[in-house]
C-alpha positions as a Markdown table, in Angstrom:
| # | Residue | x | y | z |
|---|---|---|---|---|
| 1 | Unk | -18.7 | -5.2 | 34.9 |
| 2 | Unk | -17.6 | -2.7 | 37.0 |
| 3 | Unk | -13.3 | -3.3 | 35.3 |
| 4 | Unk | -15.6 | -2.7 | 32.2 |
| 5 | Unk | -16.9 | 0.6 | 33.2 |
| 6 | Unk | -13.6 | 1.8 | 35.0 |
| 7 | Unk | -12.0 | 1.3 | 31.5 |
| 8 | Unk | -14.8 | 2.6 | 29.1 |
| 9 | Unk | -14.6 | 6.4 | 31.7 |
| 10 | Unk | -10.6 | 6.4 | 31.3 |
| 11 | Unk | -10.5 | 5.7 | 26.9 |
| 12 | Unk | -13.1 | 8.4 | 27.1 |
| 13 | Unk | -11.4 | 10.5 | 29.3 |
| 14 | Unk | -8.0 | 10.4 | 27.1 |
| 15 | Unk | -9.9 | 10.4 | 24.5 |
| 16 | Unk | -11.6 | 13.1 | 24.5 |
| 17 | Unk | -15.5 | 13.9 | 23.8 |
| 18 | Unk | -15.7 | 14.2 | 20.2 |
| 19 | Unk | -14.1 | 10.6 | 19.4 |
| 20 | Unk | -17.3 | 9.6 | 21.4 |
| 21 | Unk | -19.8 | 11.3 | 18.8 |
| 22 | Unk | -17.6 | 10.6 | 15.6 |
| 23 | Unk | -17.1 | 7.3 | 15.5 |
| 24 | Unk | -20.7 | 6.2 | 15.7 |
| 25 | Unk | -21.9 | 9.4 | 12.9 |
| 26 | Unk | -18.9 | 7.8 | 10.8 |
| 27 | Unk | -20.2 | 4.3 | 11.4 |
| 28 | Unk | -23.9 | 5.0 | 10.7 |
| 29 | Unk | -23.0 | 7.4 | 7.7 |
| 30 | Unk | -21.2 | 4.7 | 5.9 |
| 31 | Unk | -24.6 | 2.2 | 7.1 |
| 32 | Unk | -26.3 | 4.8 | 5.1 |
| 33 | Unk | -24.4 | 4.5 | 1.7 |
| 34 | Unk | -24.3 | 0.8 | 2.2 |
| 35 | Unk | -28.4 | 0.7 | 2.3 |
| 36 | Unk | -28.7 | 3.1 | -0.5 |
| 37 | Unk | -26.1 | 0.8 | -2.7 |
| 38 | Unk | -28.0 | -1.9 | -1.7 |
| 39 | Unk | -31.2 | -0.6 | -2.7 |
| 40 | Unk | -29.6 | 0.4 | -6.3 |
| 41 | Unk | -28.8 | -3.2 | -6.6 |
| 42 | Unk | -31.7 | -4.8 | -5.5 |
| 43 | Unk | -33.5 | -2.6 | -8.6 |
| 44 | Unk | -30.9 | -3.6 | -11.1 |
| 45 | Unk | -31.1 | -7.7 | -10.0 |
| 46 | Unk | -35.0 | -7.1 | -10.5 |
| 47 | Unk | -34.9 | -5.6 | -14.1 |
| 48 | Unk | -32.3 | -8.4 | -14.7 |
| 49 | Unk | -35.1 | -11.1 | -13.0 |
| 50 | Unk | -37.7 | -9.3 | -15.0 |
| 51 | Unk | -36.4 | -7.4 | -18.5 |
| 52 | Unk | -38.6 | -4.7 | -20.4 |
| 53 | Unk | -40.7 | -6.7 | -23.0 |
| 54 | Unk | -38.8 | -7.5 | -25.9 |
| 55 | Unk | -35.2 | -8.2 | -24.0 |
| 56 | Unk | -35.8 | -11.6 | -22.5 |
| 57 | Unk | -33.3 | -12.9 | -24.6 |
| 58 | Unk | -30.5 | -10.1 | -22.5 |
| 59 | Unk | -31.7 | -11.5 | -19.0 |
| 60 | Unk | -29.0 | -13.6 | -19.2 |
| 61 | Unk | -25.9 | -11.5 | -20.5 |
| 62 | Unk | -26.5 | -8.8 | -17.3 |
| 63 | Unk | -25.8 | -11.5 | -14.9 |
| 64 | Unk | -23.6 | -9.6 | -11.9 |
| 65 | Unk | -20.0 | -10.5 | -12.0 |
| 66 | Unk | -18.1 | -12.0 | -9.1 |
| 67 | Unk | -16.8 | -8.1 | -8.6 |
| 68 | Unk | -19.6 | -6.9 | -8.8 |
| 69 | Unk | -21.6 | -8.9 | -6.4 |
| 70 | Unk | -18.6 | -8.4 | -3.9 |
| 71 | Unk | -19.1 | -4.8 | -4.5 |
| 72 | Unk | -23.0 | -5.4 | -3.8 |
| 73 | Unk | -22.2 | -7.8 | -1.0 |
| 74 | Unk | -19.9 | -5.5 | 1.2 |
| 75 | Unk | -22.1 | -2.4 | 0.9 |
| 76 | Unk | -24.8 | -4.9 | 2.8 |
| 77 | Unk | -22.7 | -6.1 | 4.8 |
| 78 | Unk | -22.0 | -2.6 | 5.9 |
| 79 | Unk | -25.8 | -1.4 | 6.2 |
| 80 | Unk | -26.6 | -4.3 | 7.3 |
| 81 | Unk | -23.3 | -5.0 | 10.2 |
| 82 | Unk | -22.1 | -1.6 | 11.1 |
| 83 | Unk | -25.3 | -0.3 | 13.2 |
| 84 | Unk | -24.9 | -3.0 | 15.3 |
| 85 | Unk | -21.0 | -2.8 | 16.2 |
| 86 | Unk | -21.1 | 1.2 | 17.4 |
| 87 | Unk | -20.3 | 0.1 | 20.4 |
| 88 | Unk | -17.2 | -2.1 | 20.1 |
| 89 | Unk | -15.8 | 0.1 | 17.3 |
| 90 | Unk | -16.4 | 3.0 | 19.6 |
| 91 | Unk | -14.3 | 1.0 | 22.7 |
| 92 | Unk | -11.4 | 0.9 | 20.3 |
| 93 | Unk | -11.9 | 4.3 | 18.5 |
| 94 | Unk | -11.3 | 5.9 | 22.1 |
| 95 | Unk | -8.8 | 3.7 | 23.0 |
| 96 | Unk | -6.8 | 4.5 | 19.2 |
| 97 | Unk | -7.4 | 8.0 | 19.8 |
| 98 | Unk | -5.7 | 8.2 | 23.1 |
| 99 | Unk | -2.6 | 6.4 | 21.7 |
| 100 | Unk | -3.3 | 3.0 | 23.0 |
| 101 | Unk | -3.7 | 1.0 | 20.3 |
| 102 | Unk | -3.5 | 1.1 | 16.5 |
| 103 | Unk | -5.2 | 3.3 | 14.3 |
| 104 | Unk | -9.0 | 2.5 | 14.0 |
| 105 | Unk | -9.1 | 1.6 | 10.4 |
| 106 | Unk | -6.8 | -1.4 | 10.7 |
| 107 | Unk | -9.2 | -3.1 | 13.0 |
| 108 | Unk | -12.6 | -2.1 | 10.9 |
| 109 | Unk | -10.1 | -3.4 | 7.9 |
| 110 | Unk | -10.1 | -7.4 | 9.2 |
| 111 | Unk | -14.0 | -6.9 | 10.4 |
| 112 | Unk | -14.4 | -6.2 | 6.7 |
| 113 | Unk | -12.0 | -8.8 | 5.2 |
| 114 | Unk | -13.9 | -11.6 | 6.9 |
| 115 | Unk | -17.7 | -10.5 | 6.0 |
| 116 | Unk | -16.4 | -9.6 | 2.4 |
| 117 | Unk | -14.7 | -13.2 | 2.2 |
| 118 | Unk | -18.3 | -15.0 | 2.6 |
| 119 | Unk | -19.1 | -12.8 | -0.4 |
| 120 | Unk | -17.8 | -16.0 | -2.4 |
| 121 | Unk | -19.7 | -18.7 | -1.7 |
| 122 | Unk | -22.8 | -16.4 | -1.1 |
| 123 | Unk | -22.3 | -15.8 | -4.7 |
| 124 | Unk | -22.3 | -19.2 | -5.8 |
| 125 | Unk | -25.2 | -19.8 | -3.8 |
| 126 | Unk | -27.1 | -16.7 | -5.6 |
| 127 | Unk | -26.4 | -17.5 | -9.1 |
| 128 | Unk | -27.5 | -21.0 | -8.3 |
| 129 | Unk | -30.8 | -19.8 | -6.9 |
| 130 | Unk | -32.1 | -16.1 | -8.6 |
| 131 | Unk | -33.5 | -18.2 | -11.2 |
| 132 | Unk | -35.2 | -20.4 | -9.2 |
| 133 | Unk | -36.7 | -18.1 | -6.6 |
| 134 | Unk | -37.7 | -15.5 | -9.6 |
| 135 | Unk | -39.7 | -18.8 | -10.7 |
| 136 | Unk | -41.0 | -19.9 | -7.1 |
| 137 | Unk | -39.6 | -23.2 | -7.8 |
| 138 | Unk | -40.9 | -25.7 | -5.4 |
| 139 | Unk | -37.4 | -27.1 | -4.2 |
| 140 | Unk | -36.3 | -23.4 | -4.0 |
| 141 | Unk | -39.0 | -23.3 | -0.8 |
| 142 | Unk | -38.4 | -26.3 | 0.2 |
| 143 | Unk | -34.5 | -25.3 | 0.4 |
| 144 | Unk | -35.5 | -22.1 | 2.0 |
| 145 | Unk | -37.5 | -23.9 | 4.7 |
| 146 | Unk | -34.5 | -25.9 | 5.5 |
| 147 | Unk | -32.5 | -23.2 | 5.9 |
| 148 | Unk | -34.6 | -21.3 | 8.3 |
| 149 | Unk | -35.1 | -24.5 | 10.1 |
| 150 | Unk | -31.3 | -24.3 | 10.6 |
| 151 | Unk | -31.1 | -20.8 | 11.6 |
| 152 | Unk | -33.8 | -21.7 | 14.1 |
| 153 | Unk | -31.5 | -24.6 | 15.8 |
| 154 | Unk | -28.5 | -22.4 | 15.3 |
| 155 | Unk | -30.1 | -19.7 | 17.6 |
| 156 | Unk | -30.3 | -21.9 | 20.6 |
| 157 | Unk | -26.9 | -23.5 | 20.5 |
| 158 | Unk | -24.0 | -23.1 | 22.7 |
| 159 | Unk | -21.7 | -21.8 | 20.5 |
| 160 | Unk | -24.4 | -19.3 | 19.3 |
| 161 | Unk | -24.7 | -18.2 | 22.7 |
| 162 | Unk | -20.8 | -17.9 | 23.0 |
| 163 | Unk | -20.4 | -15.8 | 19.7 |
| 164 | Unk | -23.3 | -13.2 | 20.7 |
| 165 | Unk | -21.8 | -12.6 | 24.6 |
| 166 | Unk | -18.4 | -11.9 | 22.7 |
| 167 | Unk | -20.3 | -9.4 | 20.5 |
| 168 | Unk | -22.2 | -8.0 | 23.2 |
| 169 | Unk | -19.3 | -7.6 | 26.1 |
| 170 | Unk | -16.0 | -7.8 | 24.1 |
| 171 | Unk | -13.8 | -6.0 | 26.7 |
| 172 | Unk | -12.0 | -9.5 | 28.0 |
| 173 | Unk | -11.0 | -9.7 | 24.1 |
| 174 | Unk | -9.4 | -6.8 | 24.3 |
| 175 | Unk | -7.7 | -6.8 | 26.9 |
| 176 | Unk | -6.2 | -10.7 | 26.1 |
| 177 | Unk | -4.4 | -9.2 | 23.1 |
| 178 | Unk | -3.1 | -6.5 | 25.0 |
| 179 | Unk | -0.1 | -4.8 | 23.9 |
| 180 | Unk | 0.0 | -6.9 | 20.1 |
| 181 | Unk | -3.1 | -4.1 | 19.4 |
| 182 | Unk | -0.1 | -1.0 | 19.4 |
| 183 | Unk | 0.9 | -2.5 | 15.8 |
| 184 | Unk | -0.9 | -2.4 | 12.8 |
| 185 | Unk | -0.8 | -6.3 | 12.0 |
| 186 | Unk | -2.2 | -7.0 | 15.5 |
| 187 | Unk | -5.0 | -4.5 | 15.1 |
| 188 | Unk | -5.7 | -6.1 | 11.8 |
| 189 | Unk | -5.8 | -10.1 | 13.6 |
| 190 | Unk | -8.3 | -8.5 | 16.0 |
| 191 | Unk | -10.4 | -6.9 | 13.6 |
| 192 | Unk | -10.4 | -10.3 | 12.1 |
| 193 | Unk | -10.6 | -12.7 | 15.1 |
| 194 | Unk | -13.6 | -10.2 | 16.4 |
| 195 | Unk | -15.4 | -10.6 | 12.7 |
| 196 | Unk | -15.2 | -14.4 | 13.3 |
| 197 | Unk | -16.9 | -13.9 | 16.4 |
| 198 | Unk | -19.2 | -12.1 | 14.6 |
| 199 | Unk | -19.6 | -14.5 | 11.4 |
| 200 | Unk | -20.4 | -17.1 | 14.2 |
| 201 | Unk | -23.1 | -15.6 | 15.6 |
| 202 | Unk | -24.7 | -14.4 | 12.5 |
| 203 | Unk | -23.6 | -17.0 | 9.5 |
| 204 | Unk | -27.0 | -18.5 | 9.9 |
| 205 | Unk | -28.8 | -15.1 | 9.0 |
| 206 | Unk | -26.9 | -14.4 | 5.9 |
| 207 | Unk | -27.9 | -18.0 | 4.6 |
| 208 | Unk | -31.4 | -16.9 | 5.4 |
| 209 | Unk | -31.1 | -14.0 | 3.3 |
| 210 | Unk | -29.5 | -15.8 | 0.4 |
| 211 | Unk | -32.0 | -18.8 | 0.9 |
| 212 | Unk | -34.7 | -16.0 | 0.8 |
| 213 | Unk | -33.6 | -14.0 | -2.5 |
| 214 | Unk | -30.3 | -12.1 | -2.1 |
| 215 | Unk | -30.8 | -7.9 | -1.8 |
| 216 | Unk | -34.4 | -8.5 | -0.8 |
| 217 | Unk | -34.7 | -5.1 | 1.2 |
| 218 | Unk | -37.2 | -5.9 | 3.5 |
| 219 | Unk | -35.7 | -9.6 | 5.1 |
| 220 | Unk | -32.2 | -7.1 | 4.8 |
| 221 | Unk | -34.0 | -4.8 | 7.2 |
| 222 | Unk | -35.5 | -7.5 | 9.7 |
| 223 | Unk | -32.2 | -9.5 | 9.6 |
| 224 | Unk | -30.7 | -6.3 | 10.3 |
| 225 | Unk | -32.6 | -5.0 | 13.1 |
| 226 | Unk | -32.2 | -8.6 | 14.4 |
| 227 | Unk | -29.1 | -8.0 | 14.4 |
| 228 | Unk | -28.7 | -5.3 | 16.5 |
| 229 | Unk | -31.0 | -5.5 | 19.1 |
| 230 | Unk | -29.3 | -9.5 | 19.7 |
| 231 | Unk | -26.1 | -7.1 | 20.0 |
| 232 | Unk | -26.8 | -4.3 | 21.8 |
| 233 | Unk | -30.5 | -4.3 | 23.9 |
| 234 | Unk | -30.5 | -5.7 | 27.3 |
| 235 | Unk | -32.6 | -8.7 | 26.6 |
| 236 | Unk | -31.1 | -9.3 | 23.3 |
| 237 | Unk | -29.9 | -12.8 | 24.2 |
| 238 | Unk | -33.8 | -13.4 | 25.0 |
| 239 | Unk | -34.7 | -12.0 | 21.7 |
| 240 | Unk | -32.1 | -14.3 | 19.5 |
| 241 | Unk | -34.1 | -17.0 | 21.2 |
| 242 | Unk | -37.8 | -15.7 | 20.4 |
| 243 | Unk | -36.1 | -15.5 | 16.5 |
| 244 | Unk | -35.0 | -18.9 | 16.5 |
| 245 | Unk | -39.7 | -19.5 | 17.1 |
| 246 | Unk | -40.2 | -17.5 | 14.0 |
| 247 | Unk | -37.6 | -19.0 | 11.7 |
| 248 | Unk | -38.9 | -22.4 | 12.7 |
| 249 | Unk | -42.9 | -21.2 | 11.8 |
| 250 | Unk | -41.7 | -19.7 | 8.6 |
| 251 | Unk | -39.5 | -23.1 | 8.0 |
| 252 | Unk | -42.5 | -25.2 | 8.7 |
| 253 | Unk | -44.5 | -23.1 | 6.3 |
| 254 | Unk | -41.8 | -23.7 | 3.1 |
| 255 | Unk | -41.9 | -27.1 | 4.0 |
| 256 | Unk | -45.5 | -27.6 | 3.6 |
| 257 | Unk | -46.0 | -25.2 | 1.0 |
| 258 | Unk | -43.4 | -24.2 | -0.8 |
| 259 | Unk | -45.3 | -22.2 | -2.9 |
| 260 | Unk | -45.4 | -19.2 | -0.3 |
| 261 | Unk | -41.4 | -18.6 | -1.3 |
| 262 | Unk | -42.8 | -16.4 | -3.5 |
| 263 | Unk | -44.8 | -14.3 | -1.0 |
| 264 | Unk | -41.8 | -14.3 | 1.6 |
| 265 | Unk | -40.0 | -13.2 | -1.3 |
């Protein structure tokens, strides 16, 4: 810890003190746009859910594209994600602006690549299952428990706990691809390789969210908070254990009555 903190002071030092406060305002403004994008889309898939009277028969022909829901997708992605890595972008922001490594937007660019990527089957997955969470289908809840049943096992396992120490201490990663960060394509395969790591720990969350009505704001903001404090508080390991309790009570419940999907939703 102490290589960690000797390394953090002399990337600040180079760096300078407004990389330090520009990053993270940068970070959290674009966290902003993504949550008020998100919020525009969740109100357009509910008029498409439920149409005015007398346009039932256009439900169907406002379905979201693929592009589209990409669109949709990384703007969630980015309220949702960015909050939580401040930190680690800030580590490499400093470290870009002292002429270490690559310019910063390389490495945010293969963070983003891998969360849009999941955009694909997360859009299978929607279009499969608006319909029937809209309806509170009972194998909709039933699916939904499932999932949260998963998430809950997913929290406690090894690799879990692997993925989130990455997330929360990267500086070993960064220092193991050492010199390939100076070029652009090795900022990129970090950005990337530090996305999986993040996709790791959190895949389970997003299939939550999709299990639980993509664009629903209010699981969007738990998930995200979740997120972050699993990331960046002192006892966040702890807490990513507590969640796993919750997602298994809320599993049970589905699974029993699956009825209540349209509550949680």
């Amino acid at each position: 810890m102490a290589t960690v903190g000797v390394l953090e002071a002399k990337a600040a030092r180079s760096a300078g003190p407004g990389i330090g406060l520009l990053t993270p305002a940068a970070l959290l403004t674009l966290a902003a746009v993504g949550w008020w994008w998100s919020a525009r889309m969740a109100d357009d898939m509910t008029m498409r859910a439920a149409p005015p009277t007398g346009m039932d028969g256009m439900a169907g022909e406002h379905v979201l594209t693929v592009g589209a829901f990409l669109v949709a997708w990384l703007a969630m992605m980015t309220a949702m994600m960015f909050p939580a890595i401040t930190p680690v972008v800030k580590l490499y922001g400093r470290a870009a602006a002292a002429g270490r490594v690559a310019p910063l937007p390389f490495f945010v660019a293969g963070y983003i690549a891998v969360w849009t990527s999941m955009g694909l089957p997360a859009y299978a997955a929607w279009r499969a299952l608006m319909d029937p969470i809209d309806d509170g289908r009972q194998w909709a809840g039933r699916l939904a428990g499932v999932v949260l049943l998963a998430a809950a096992v997913w929290q406690l396992t090894p690799l879990k706990s692997v993925c989130l120490r990455h997330c929360r201490s990267p500086i070993s990663f960064f220092l193991r691809f050492g010199a390939k960060v100076s070029r652009p394509v090795g900022a990129l395969r970090m950005g990337v390789t530090h996305g999986l790591f993040c996709l790791g720990c959190c895949w389970a969350l997003m299939a939550v969210l999709v299990a639980l009505g993509t664009m629903n704001l209010a699981w969007m903001a738990g998930l995200a908070l979740l997120i972050l404090v699993e990331k960046n508080a002192p006892f966040g390991e702890r807490v990513a254990q507590l969640a796993a309790i919750a997602f298994f009570g809320f599993g049970v419940a589905l699974l029993v009555r699956p009825e209540t999907l349209t509550t949680l939703t």
